[in-house]
C-alpha positions as CSV (number, residue, x, y, z in Angstrom):
1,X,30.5,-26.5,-26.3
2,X,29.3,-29.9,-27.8
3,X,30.0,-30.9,-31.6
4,X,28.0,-33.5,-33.1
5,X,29.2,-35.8,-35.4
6,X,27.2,-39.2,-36.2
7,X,25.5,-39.1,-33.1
8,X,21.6,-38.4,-33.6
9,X,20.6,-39.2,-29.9
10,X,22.7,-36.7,-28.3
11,X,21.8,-33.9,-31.0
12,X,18.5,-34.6,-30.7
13,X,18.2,-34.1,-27.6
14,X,20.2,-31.0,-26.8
15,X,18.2,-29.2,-29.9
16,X,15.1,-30.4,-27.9
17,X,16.5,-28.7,-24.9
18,X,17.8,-25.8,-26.7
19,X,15.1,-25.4,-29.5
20,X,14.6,-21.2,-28.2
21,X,17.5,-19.9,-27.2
22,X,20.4,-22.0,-28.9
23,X,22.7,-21.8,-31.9
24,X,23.9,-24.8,-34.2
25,X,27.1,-24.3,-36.8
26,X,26.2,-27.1,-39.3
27,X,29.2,-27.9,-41.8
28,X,28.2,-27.5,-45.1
29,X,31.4,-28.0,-46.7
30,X,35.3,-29.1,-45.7
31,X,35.6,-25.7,-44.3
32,X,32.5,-23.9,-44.7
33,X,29.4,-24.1,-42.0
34,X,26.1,-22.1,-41.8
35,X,24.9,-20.2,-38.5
36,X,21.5,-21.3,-37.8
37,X,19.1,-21.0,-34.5
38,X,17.9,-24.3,-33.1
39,X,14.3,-24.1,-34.2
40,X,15.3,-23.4,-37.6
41,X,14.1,-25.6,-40.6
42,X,17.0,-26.0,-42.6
43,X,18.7,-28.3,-40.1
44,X,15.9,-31.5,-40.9
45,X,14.0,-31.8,-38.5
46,X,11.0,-34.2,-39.3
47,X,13.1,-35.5,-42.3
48,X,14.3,-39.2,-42.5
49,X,17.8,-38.7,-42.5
50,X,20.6,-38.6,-40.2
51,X,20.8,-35.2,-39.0
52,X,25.0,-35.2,-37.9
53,X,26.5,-36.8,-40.8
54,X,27.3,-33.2,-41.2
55,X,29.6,-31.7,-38.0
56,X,27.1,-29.6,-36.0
57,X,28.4,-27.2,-33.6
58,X,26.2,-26.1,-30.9
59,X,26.2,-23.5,-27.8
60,X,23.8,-21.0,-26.4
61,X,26.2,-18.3,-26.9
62,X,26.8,-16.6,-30.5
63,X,30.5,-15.9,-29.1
64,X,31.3,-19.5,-28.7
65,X,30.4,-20.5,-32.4
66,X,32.1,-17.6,-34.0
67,X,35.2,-18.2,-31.9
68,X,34.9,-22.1,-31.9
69,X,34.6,-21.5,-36.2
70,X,37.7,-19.2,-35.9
71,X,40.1,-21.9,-34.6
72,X,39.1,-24.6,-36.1
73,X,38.7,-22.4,-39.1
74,X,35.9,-22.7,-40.5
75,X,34.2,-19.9,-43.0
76,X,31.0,-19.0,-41.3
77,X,27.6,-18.0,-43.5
78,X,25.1,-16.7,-42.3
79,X,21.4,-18.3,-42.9
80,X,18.9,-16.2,-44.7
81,X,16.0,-17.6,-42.7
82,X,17.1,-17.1,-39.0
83,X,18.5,-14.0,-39.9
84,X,22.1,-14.9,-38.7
C-alpha cells in the first residue's frame, strides 16, 4: 500500500489512476487521519498547494487503510462527503 509524504508526482499520479475506485487516509493530525474516496474534494485537487505535506495513505481496498491505521495507530474519521 503506498504512503505519500512530500511527494506530489507520485500522488498525483496514483489518484489519477485510482480516481473511481480508490481510498486515501489523509493525516489530519499527529494521530488522527480522515477516510476519503480518491475523487473526493477535500483532498485539493485544483488548489495551489502541496497536496502530501500531509501523510496520505492510499489502497484500493477499505481493509488495507483501516488495518494500515490500526498499526500504525492512527484514529480514523470518517468524511461527511464521501460517506466513509
Amino acid at each position: 500500500m503506498p504512503v505519500f509524504r512530500n511527494d506530489e508526482t507520485a500522488y498525483k499520479a496514483w489518484k489519477a489512476k485510482h480516481l473511481t475506485d480508490g481510498y486515501v487516509l489523509n493525516a489530519v493530525g499527529s494521530r488522527t487521519a480522515q477516510l476519503h474516496r480518491a475523487n473526493c474534494g477535500h483532498l485539493g485537487e485544483g488548489l495551489r498547494r502541496r497536496e502530501t505535506t500531509r501523510l496520505k495513505a492510499c489502497t484500493v481496498y477499505r481493509d488495507d487503510i483501516t488495518g494500515w491505521a490500526a498499526v500504525e495507530g492512527y484514529e480514523i474519521l470518517p468524511c461527511p462527503d464521501c460517506d466513509m
